[in-house]
C-alpha positions in Angstrom: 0.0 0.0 0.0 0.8 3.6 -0.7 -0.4 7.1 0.6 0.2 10.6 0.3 -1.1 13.9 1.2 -2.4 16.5 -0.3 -3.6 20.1 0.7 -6.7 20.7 -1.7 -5.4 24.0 -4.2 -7.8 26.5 -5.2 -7.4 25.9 -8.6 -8.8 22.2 -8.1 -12.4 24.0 -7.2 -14.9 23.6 -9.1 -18.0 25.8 -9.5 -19.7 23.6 -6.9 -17.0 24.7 -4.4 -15.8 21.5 -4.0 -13.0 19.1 -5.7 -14.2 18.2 -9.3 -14.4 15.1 -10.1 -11.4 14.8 -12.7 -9.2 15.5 -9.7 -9.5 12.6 -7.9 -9.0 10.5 -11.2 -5.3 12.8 -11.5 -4.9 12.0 -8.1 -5.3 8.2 -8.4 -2.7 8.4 -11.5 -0.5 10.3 -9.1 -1.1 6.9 -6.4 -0.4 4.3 -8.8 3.1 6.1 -10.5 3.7 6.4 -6.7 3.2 2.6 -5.9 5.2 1.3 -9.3 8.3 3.5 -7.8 8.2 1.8 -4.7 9.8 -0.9 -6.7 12.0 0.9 -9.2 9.4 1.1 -11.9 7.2 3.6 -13.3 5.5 4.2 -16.1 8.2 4.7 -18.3 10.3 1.7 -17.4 7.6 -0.7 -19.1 7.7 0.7 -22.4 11.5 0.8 -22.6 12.7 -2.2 -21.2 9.5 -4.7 -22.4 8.2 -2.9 -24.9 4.5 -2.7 -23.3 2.5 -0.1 -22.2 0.7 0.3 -19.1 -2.9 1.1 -19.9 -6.3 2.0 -18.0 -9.2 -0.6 -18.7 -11.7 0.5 -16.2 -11.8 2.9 -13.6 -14.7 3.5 -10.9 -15.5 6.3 -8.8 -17.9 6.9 -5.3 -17.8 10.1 -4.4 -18.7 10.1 -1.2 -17.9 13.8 0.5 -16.5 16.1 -1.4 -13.2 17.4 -0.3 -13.1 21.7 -0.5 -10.2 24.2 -0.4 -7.8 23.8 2.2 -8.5 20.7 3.4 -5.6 18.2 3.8 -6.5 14.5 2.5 -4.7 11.3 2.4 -4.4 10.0 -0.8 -4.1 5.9 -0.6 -3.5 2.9 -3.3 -2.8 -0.6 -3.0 -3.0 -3.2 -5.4 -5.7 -5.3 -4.8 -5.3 -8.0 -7.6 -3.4 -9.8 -10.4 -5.1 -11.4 -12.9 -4.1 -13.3 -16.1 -4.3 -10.2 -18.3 -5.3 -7.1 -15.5 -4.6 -6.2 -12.3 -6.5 -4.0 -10.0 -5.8 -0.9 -7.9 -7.9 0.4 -4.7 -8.1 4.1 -3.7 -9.1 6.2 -1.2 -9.1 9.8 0.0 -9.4 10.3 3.3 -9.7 13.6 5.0 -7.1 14.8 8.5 -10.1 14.5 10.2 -10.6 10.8 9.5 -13.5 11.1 6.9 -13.6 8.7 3.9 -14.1 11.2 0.9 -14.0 9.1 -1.9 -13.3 5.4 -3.0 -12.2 3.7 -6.6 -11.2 0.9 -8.5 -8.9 0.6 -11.0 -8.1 -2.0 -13.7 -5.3 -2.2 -15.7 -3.7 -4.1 -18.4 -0.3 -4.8 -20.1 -0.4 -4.0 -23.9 1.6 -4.2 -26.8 0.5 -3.4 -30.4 -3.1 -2.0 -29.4 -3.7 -5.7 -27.3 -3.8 -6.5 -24.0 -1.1 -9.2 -23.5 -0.2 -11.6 -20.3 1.0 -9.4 -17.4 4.7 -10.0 -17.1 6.4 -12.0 -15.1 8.4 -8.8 -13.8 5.3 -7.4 -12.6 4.1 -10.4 -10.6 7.5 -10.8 -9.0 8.4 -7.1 -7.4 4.6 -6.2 -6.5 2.0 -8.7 -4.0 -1.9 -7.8 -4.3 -3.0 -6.7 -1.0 -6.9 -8.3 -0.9 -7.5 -7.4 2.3 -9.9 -4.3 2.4 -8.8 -0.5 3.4 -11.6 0.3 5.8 -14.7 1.1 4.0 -13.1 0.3 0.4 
């Protein structure tokens, strides 16, 4: 698993006067880039050293609360499965105050050519799923 935190900018406001919605799918990116470093990869590393990209199948969202200017939030991922062809990511944001904000679900796959392809063996061996639930994931 992997957090960070974030202190909500102004410019992430929407006209609502809370975080819009696209933020919290930036954010999520931002938890999964953060979670493939843990292990030396990112990104970047899959393309040039396999030749396969990392790409998003399927992403879902609960908004729960929304988070508003100034608020500090704890963004969390954690890889909750590995498939034959996908794996899945859980999220959460969390506010200082304890509050579970919003929840997601990400799958993604290994591709090459436009195809989704096995996930590599490189990928199984540096990162473990963690099944077990975040509270209220």
């Amino acid at each position: 698993m992997h957090s960070f935190d974030v202190h909500v900018r102004s410019y992430e406001i929407d006209g609502y006067g809370h975080v819009n919605n696209a933020v919290y799918q930036q954010w999520f990116e931002e938890g999964r880039e953060r979670f493939l470093r843990t292990k030396g990869r990112d990104y970047d590393w899959y393309p040039r050293e396999l030749g396969l990209m990392v790409v998003v199948a399927r992403n879902e969202i609960d908004f729960l609360i929304g988070a508003k200017r100034g608020d500090s939030v704890k963004v969390t991922t954690r890889l909750e499965a590995i498939g034959n062809k996908s794996f899945t990511f859980r999220h959460q944001v969390i506010r200082a105050d304890g509050a579970l904000l919003v929840q997601g679900k990400t799958v993604m796959c290994f591709a090459h050519a436009g195809r989704s392809v096995i996930v590599p063996s490189d990928f199984r061996d540096l990162y473990l799923p963690e099944p077990e639930a975040i509270p209220g994931a």
